[in-house]
C-alpha positions as CSV (number, residue, x, y, z in Angstrom):
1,X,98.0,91.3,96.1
2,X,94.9,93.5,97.6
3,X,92.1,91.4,97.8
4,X,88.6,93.2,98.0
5,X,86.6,93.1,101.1
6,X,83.8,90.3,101.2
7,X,80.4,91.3,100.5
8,X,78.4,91.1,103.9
9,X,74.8,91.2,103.2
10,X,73.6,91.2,107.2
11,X,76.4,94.8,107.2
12,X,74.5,96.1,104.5
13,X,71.6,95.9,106.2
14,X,72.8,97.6,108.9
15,X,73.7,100.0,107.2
16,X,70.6,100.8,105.4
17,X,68.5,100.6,108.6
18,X,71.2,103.6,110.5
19,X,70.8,105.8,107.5
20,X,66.8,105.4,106.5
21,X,65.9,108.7,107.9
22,X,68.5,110.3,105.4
23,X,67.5,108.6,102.7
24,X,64.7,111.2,101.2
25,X,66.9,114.2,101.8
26,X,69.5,112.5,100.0
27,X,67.8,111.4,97.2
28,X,66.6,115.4,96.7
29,X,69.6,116.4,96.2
30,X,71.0,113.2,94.0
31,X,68.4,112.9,91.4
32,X,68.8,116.3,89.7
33,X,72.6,116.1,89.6
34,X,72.4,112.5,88.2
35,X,70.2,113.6,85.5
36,X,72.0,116.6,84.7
37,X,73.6,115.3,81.4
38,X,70.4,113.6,80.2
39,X,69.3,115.0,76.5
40,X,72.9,116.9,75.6
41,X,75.0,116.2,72.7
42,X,78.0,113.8,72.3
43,X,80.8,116.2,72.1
44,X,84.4,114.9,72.0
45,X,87.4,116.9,72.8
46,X,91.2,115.7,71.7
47,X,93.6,115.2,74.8
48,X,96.5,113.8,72.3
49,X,96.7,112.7,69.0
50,X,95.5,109.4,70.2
51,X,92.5,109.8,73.1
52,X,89.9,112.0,73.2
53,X,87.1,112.6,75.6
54,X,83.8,111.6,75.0
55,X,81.0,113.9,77.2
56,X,77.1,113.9,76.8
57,X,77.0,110.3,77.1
58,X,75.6,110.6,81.2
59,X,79.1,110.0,82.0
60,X,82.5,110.9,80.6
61,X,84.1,108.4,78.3
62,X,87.3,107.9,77.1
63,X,88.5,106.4,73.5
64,X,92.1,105.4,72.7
65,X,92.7,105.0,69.0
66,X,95.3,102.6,67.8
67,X,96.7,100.8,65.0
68,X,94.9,97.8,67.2
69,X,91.9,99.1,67.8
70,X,90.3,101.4,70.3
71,X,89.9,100.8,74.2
72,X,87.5,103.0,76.2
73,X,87.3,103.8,79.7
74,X,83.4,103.4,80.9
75,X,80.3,103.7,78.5
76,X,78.0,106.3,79.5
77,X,74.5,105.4,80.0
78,X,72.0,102.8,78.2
79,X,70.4,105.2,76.0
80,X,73.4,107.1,74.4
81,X,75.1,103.5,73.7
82,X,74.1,103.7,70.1
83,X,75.5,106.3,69.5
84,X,78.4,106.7,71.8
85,X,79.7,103.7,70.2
86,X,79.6,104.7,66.8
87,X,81.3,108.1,67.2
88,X,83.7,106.3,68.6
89,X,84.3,103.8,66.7
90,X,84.0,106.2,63.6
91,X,81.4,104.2,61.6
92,X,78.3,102.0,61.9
93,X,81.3,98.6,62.4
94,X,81.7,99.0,66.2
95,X,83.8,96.1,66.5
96,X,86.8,98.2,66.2
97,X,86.5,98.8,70.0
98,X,88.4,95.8,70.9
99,X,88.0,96.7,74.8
100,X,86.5,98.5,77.8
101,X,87.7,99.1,80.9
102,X,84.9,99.9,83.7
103,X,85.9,102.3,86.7
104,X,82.8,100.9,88.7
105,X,79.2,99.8,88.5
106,X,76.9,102.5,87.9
107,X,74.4,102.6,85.1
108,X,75.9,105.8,83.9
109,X,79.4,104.5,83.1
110,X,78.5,101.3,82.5
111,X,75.2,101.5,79.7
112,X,77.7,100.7,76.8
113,X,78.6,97.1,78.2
114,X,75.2,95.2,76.8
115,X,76.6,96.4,73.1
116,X,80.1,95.6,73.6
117,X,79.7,92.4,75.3
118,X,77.5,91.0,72.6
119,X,80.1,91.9,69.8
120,X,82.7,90.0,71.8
121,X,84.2,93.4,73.2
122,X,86.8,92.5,76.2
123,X,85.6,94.0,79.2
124,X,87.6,94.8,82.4
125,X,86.5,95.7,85.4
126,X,87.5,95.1,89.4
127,X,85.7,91.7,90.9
128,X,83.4,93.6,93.3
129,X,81.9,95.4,90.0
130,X,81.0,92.7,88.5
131,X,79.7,91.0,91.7
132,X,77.7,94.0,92.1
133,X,76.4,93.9,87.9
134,X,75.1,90.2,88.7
135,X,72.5,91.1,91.8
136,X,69.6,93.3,93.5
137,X,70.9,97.0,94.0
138,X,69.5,99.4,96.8
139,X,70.1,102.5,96.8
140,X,67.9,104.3,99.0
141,X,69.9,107.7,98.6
142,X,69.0,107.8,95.0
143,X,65.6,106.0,95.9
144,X,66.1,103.4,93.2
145,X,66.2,99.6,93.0
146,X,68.6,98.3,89.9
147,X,68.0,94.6,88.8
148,X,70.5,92.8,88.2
149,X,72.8,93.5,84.6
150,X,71.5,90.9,82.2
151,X,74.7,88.1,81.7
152,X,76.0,89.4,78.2
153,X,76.5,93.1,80.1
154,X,79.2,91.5,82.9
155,X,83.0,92.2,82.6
156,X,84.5,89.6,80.9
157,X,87.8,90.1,83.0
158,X,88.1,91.3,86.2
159,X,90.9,92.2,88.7
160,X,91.6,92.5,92.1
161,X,95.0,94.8,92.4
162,X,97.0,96.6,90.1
163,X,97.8,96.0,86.3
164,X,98.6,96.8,83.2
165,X,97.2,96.2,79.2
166,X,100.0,96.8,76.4
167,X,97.6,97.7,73.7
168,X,98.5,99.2,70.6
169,X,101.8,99.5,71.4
170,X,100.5,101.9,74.2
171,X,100.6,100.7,78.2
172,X,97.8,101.5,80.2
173,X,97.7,101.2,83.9
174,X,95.2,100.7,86.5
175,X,94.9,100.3,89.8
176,X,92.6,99.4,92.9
177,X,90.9,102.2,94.9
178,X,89.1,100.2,98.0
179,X,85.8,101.8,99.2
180,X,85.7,105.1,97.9
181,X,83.0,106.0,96.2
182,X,82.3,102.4,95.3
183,X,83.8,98.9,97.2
184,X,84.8,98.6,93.1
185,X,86.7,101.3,91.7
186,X,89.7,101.5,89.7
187,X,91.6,104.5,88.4
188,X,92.9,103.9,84.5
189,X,96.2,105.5,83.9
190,X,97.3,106.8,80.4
191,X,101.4,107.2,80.6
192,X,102.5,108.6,77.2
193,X,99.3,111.6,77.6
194,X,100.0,111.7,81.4
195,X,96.1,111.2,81.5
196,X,94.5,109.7,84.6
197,X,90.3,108.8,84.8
198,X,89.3,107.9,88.3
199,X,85.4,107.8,87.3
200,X,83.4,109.6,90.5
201,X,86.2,108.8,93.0
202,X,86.4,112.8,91.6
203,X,83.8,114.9,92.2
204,X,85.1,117.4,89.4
205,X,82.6,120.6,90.3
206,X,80.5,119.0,92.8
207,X,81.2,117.1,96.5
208,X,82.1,113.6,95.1
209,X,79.2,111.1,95.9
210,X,79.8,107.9,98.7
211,X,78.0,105.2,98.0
212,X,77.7,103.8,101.3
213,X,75.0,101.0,99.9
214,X,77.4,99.3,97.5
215,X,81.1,99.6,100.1
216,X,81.8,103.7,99.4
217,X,82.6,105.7,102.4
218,X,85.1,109.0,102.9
219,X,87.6,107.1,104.8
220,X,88.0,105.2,101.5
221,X,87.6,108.6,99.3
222,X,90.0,110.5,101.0
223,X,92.7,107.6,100.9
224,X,92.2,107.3,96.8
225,X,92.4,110.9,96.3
226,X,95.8,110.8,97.9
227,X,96.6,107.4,95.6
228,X,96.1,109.4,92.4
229,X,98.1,112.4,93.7
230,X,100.8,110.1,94.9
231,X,100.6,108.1,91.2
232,X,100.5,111.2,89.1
233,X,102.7,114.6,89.0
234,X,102.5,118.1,88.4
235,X,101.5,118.5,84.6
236,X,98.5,115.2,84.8
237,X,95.2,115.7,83.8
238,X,92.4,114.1,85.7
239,X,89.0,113.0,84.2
240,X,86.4,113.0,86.6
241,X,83.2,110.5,86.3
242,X,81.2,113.6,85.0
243,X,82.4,117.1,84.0
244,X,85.3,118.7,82.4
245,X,89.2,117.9,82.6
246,X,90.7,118.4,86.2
247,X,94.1,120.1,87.0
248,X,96.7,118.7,90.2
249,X,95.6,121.6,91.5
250,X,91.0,120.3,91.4
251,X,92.4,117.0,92.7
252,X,94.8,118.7,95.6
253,X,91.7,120.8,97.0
254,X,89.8,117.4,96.9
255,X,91.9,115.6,99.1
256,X,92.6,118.7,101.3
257,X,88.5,119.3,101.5
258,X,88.4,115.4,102.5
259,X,90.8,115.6,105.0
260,X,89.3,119.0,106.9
261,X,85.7,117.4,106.7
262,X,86.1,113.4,107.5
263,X,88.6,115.1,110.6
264,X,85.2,116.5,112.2
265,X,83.0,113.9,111.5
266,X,85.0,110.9,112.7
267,X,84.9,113.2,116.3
268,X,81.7,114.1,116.2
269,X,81.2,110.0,115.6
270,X,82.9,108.9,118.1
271,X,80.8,111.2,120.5
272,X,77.5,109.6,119.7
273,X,76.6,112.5,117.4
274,X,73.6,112.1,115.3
275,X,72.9,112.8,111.6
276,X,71.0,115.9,112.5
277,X,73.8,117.2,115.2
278,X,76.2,116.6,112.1
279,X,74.0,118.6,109.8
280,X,73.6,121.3,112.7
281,X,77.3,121.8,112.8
282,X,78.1,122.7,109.3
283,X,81.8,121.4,109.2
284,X,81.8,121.3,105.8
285,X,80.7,125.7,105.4
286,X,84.5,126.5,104.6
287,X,83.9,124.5,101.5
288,X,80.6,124.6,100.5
289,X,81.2,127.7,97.9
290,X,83.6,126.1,96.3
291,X,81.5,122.3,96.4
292,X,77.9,123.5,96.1
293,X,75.5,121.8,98.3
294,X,77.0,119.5,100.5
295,X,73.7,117.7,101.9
296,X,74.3,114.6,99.9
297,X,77.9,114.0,101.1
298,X,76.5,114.3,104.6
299,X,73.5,112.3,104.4
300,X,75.8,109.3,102.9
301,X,78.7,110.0,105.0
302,X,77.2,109.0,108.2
303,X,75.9,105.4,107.1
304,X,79.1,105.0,105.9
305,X,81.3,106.2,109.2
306,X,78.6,103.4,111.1
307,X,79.8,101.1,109.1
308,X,83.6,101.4,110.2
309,X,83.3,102.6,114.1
310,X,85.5,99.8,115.1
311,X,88.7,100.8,113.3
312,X,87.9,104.4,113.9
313,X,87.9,103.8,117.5
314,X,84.2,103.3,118.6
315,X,81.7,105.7,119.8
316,X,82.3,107.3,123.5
């Protein structure tokens, strides 16, 4: 079994102290795309007879329908809860969503818990999220301080490794990413639709956030975009953490952009390079028309490449 890495407050520290002069240029770019979804409409789109997509929420959401219930995958933000939940559900009586499975901590995939919790909803998520739900957040990238998640919003379960849920009749999988774009992630697998949502581990349109404050770092990234390409095949559809449905082919330039980019910062690293000599370089030009602005991936890469020097090698 793959037990996540302990929280250490005194390397979070660290780490927030190596990447304060980033922190406002981050947050300049983060804040706009964060807010992008705020104010549209729910709109939900079929994948099989059975799932469908949920978007508009702040962050997608998916709903399996069965003869048990429904299961979701993440709950968009606070505000759309309402009514996220009752589309879903069909009808004002929520309690037909019988469980939620949470692909990491963020407020924008993780609003619907407070709702579900209180109607008795099971919710599943991996140990570090909850850990993470029950404290002070930092996150000087985004230049916000979350409180802790009141009690009722926790997972009720919560995994370390690999699993499954036979629900419905259906099997659904999910599985462990460490530090990618969280210390928490999991992916949730769909067999029978060949459906797999990986929350922001994908970036969809976008470089795919790190969250270097809460265990994310590209190291991590890269390794979990391989894990879904290795877990999946040629005809899967991917659901990103925001966006629309992902091809092999979105995920396959992912992990290819990953491996070019975290190639030429792990040297410059290990030459004692700066965030600004990193910015001056560019590594990432080859891919920023197809990525957009990649400030954001930089300015939380480095922290996150401090952070694990020591297997890397060190710095020269």
């Amino acid at each position: 079994m793959r037990q996540a890495p302990a929280i250490n407050p005194a390397r979070r520290r660290f780490l927030k102290s190596a990447a304060t002069g980033a922190a406002g240029m981050a947050l300049a770019h983060a804040l706009p795309a964060l807010a992008a979804t705020a104010g549209a409409p729910l709109t939900a789109t079929p994948l099989s007879e059975r799932l469908r997509l949920i978007s508009g929420a702040g962050g997608n959401v998916l709903a399996l329908s069965t003869n048990e219930g429904i299961l979701m995958v993440d709950g968009g933000e606070a505000a759309h809860a309402p009514a996220l939940l009752e589309q879903i559900a069909g009808s004002r009586d929520t309690r037909r969503i019988r469980m939620q499975i949470n692909t990491h901590w963020h407020p924008e995939h993780t609003g619907a818990n407070d709702l579900l919790g209180a109607q008795g909803t099971r919710i599943l998520a991996h140990e570090n999220t909850k850990l993470w739900m029950t404290t002070d957040i930092d996150l000087p990238w985004q230049g916000k301080m979350y409180p802790p998640r009141a009690p009722v919003a926790w997972p009720t379960e919560t995994t370390y490794t690999d699993g499954q849920v036979d629900f419905g009749g259906q099997t659904v999988r999910y599985g462990y990413l460490p530090q990618a774009h969280t210390d928490g992630d999991l992916y949730v697998f769909f067999p029978a639709e060949n459906v797999m949502a990986a929350g922001d581990v994908l970036g969809g349109a976008q470089y795919p956030i790190l969250d270097w404050c809460t265990g994310g770092w590209i190291g991590g990234l890269l390794n979990a975009t391989k894990a879904l390409l290795d877990l999946t095949d040629a005809s899967t559809r991917f659901i990103a953490g925001q966006g629309a449905v992902l091809s092999r082919a979105d995920v396959e330039a992912q992990h290819e952009m990953l491996t070019a980019i975290r190639g030429k910062l792990v040297a410059m690293i290990k030459k004692g390079a700066s965030l600004d000599e990193m910015m001056a370089a560019a590594p990432t030009k080859d891919f920023d028309a197809r990525w957009g602005d990649p400030n954001l991936l930089m300015t939380n890469a480095y922290p996150g490449l401090l952070g694990h020097v020591r297997e890397l090698g060190g710095i020269l």
